[in-house]
N, C-alpha and C positions, 0 to 999 in steps of 0.2 A: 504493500500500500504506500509505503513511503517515498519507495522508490520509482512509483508513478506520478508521484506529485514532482517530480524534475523532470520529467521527460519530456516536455516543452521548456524548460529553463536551461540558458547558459550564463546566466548574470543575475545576481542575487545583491541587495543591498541590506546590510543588518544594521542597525542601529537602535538606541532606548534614551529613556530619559536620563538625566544626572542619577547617577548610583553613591552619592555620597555617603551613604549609609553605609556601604560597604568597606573593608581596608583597601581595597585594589581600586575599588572604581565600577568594578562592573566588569574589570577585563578579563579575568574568570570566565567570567558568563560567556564573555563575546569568544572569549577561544574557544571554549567545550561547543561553542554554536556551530564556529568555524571548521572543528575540526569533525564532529557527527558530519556534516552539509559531505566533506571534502566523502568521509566513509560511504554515502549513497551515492554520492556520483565524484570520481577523481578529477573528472576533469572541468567541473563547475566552478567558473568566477566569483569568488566571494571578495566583497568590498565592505568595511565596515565603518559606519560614519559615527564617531565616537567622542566624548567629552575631552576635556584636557586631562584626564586625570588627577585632577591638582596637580599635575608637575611631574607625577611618579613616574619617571623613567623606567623603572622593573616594571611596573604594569605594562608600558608603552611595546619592550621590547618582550613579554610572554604573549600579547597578542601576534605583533608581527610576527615570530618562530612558531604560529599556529598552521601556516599554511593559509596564511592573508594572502593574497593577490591585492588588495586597494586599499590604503590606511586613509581614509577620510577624516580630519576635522577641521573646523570652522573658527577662522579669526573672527570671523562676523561682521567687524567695520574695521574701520581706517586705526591709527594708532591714536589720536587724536579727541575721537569718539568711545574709546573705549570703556571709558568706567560709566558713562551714560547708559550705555547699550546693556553691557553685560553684568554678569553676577560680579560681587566683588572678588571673590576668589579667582574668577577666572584672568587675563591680559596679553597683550599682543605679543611683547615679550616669552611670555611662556609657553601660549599655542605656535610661536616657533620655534621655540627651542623642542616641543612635541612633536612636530612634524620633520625640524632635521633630526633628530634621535630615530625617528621612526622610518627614517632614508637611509642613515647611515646603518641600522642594525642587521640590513640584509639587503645583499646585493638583490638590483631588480625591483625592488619593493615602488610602488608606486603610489607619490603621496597624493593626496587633492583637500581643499579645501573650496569656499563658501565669501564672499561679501554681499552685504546689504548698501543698495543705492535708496540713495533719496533720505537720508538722515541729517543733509547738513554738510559732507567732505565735501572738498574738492577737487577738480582736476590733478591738482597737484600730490594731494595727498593719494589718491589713489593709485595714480602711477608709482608712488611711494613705495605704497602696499604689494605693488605686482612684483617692483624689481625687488623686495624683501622677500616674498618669497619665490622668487626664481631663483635670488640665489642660494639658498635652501633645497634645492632642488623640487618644487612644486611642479608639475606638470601638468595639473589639472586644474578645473575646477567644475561645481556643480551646471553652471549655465552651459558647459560647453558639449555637456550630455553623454550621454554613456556609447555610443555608436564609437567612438578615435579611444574612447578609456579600453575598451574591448579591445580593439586592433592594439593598442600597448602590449595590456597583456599578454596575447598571442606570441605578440615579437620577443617581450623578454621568456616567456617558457619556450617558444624554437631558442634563443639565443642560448640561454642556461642546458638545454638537453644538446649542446653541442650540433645541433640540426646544421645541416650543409646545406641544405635550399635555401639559401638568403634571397634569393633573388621577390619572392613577394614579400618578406618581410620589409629589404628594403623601399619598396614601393610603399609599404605600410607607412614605414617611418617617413618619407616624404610628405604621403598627406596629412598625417598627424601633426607635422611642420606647418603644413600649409593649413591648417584647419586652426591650429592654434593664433598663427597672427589674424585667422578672421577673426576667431571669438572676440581676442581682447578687442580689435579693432570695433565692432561689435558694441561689447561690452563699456568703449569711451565713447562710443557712439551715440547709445539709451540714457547714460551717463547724462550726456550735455542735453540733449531733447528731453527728457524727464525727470529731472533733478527735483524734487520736491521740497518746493521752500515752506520753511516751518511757520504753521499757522500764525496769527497776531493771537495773544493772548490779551487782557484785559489784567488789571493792573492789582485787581484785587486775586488773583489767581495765585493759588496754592501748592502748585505744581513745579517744586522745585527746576525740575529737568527744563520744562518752556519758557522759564524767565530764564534760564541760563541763553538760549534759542533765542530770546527774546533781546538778552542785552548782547549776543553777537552781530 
């Protein structure tokens, strides 16, 4: 039975709520997911999109050694916006130091993250954000869609099994080249045409976050 529930699936995304409750995080869970999913079908694309773990590096690197294919998480906004947007525990800083740990812990491994438009960055800051993490090595991100994250994968498991056929992976990696400068092109594109300025508040407003909005 279980193994008819994949036999239309090559790409799977797991993710959950913050696990602060737990010591790890959650990453536990996310590996035993990870690695049950890999037992019904070896060959199936697991990507997990996952909290920062407060920071915990052990948790970062027992998920990836699961048999992850995609380590997904989310700066969320700009550097800037950050302690607006997100929990206090969480910050830009540390959801990078999460995602290079999580590149550097196994070759191949492929990171992706997440931004929100229309809170207030701008142009500048965003480009910011992108070349931060590319050099990190980020290679994805959520808008750019799972269709080029797939072709990744592929190319690094031919590469890692020593596979001699390069010749379509190279062609893979070509348009994953060429897919990516659309996205972000893209992605500064919606940027500029929908940027969403933040409402006028009234003066008797109690809403810490808008009069912040309000006096920029």
């Amino acid at each position: 039975m279980e193994e008819a529930l994949f036999n239309d699936v090559d790409y799977i995304v797991v993710t959950s709520v913050d696990r602060d409750d737990l010591p790890d995080g959650g990453s536990g869970h996310f590996t035993e997911t990870v690695k049950a999913m890999k037992i019904l079908k070896p060959d199936i694309m697991v990507e997990c999109l996952t909290s920062d773990f407060r920071g915990d590096i052990k948790a970062v690197s027992t998920l990836v050694h699961s048999g992850l294919d995609v380590f997904a998480h989310n700066v969320e906004t700009v550097k800037r916006l950050q302690w607006i947007v997100r929990d206090p525990w969480a910050g830009y800083e540390q959801s990078l130091i999460v995602l290079k740990h999580a590149k550097l812990s196994k070759e191949g491994m492929i990171t992706k993250t997440s931004i929100m438009l229309g809170l207030g960055e701008t142009d500048d800051e965003l480009k910011e954000a992108m070349a931060d993490l590319r050099a990190i090595g980020v290679q994805s991100s959520y808008r750019a869609g799972e269709l080029f994250v797939k072709t990744m994968v592929k190319k690094e498991r031919a590469k890692n099994s020593g596979n001699k056929k390069s010749l379509n992976s190279r062609r893979s990696g070509q348009t994953v080249s060429h897919y990516v400068h659309i996205v972000l092109r893209a992605v500064l594109s919606l940027h500029t045409l929908f940027l969403v300025k933040p409402t006028p508040v009234t003066d008797d407003s109690t809403d810490s976050r808008w009069k912040w909005f309000k006096a920029k």
